[in-house]
C-alpha beads as a LAMMPS data file, in Angstrom:
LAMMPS data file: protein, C-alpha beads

106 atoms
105 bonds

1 atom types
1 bond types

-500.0 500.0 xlo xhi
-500.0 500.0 ylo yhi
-500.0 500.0 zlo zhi

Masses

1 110.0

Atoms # bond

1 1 1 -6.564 -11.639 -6.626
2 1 1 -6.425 -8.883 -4.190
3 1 1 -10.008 -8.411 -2.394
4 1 1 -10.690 -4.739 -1.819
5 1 1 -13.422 -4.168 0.561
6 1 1 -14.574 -0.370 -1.003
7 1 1 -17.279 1.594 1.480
8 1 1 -18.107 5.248 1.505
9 1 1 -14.987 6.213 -0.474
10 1 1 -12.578 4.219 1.292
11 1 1 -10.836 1.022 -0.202
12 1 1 -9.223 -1.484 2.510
13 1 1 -7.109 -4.066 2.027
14 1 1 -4.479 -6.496 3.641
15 1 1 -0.835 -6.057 2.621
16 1 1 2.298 -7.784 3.534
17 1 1 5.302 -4.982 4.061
18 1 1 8.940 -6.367 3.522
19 1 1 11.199 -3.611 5.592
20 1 1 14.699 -3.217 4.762
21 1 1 14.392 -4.263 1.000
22 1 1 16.789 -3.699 -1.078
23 1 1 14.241 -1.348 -3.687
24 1 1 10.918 -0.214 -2.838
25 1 1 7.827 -1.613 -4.885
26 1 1 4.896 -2.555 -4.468
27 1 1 4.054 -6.185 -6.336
28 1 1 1.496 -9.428 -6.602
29 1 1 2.261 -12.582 -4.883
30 1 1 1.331 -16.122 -6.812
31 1 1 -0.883 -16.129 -4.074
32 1 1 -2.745 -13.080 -5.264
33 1 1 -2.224 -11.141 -1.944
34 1 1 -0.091 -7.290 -2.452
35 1 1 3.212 -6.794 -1.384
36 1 1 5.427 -3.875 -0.307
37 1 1 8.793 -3.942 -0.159
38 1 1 10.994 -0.624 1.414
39 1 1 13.603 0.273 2.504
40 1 1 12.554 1.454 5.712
41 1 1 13.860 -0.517 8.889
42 1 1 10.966 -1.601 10.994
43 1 1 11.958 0.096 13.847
44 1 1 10.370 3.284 15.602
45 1 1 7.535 3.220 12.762
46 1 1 9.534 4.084 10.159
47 1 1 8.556 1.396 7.790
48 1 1 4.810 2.677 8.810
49 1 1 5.590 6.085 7.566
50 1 1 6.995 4.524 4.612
51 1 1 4.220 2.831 3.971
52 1 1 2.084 5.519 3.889
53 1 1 4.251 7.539 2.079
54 1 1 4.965 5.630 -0.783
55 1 1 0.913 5.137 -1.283
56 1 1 0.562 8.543 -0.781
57 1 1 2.987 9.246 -3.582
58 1 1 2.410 6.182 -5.670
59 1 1 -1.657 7.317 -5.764
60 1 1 -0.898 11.180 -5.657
61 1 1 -2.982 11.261 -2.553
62 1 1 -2.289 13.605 0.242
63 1 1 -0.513 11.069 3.515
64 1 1 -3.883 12.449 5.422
65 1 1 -5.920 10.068 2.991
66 1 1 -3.817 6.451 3.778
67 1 1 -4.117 4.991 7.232
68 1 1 -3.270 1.839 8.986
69 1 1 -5.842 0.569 10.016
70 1 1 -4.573 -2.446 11.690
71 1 1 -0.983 -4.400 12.152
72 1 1 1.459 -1.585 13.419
73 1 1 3.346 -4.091 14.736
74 1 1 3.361 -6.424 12.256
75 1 1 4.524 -7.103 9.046
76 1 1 0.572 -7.863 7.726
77 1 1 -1.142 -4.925 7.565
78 1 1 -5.092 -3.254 6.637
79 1 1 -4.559 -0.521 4.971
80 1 1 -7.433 2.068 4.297
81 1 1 -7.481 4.816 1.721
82 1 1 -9.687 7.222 1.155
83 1 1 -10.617 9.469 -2.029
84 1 1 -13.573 10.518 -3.876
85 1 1 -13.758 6.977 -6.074
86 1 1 -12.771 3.852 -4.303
87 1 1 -13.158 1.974 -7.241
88 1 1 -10.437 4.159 -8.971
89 1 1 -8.223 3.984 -6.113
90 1 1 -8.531 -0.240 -6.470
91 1 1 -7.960 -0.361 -10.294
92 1 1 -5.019 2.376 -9.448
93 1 1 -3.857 -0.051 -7.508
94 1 1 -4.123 -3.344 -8.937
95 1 1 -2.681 -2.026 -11.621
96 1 1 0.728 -0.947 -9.498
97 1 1 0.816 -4.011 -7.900
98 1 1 0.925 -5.689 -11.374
99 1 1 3.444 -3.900 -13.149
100 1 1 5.717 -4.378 -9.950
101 1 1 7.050 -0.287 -9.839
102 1 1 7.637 1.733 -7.221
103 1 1 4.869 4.252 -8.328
104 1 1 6.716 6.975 -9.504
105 1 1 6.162 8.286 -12.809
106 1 1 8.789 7.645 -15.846

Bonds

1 1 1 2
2 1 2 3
3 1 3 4
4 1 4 5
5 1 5 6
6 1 6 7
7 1 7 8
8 1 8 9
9 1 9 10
10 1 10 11
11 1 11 12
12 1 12 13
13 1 13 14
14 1 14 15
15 1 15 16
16 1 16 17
17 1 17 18
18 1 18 19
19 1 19 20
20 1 20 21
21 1 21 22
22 1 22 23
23 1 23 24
24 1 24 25
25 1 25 26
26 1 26 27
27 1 27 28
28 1 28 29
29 1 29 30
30 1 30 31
31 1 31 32
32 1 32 33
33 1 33 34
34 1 34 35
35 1 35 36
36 1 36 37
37 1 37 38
38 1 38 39
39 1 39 40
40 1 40 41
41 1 41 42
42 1 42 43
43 1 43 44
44 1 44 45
45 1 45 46
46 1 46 47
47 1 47 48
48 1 48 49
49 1 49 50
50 1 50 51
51 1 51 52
52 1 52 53
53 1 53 54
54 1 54 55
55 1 55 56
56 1 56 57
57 1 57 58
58 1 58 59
59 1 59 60
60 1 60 61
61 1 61 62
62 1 62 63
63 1 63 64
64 1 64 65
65 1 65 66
66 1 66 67
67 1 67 68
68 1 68 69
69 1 69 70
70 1 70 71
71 1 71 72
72 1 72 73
73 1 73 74
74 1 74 75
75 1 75 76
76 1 76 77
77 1 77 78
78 1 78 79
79 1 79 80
80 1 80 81
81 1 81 82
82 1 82 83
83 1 83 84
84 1 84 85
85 1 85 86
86 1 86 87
87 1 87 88
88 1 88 89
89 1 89 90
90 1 90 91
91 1 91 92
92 1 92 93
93 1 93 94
94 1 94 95
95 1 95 96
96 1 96 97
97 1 97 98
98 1 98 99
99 1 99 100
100 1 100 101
101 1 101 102
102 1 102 103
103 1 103 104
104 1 104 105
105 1 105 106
């Protein structure tokens, strides 16, 4: 299971990013931890954007309100996102990361 740390509104967590997938989602390994996979080359930050983006959309969040908090370079990464109920944000999210979509709405 995914550990959220949730303080002061903001929920942070570790995720692994996949660039260059061949579809974007965002889904639970067996080992519990979230992954992201985009289509976004590594390169120049654009999987970083991506990744920010697709949380951004996937939460209906402004991009302002999901930062990197660590792992620019890498392909493990704390994410931080802020909102007025981190607990909301968490279940929002768990419950992405369980269905395996790419967040947009059917």
């Amino acid at each position: 299971m995914v550990e959220f740390q949730i303080e002061n509104g903001v929920v942070r967590f570790w995720l692994k990013v996949k660039p260059r997938s061949s579809r974007e989602r965002l889904t639970m390994e067996a080992n519990g931890e979230m992954k992201l996979e985009l289509h976004a080359p590594p390169a120049e930050g654009e999987a970083n954007e991506a990744c920010v983006g697709f949380f951004a959309h996937a939460l209906r969040i402004p991009k302002t309100c999901v930062t990197i908090l660590s792992g620019h370079k890498a392909r493990r990464k704390l994410i931080g996102i802020s909102g007025p109920s981190g607990k909301e944000i968490a279940e929002r999210l768990r419950a992405l990361a369980r269905q395996g979509t790419d967040g947009r709405q059917r």
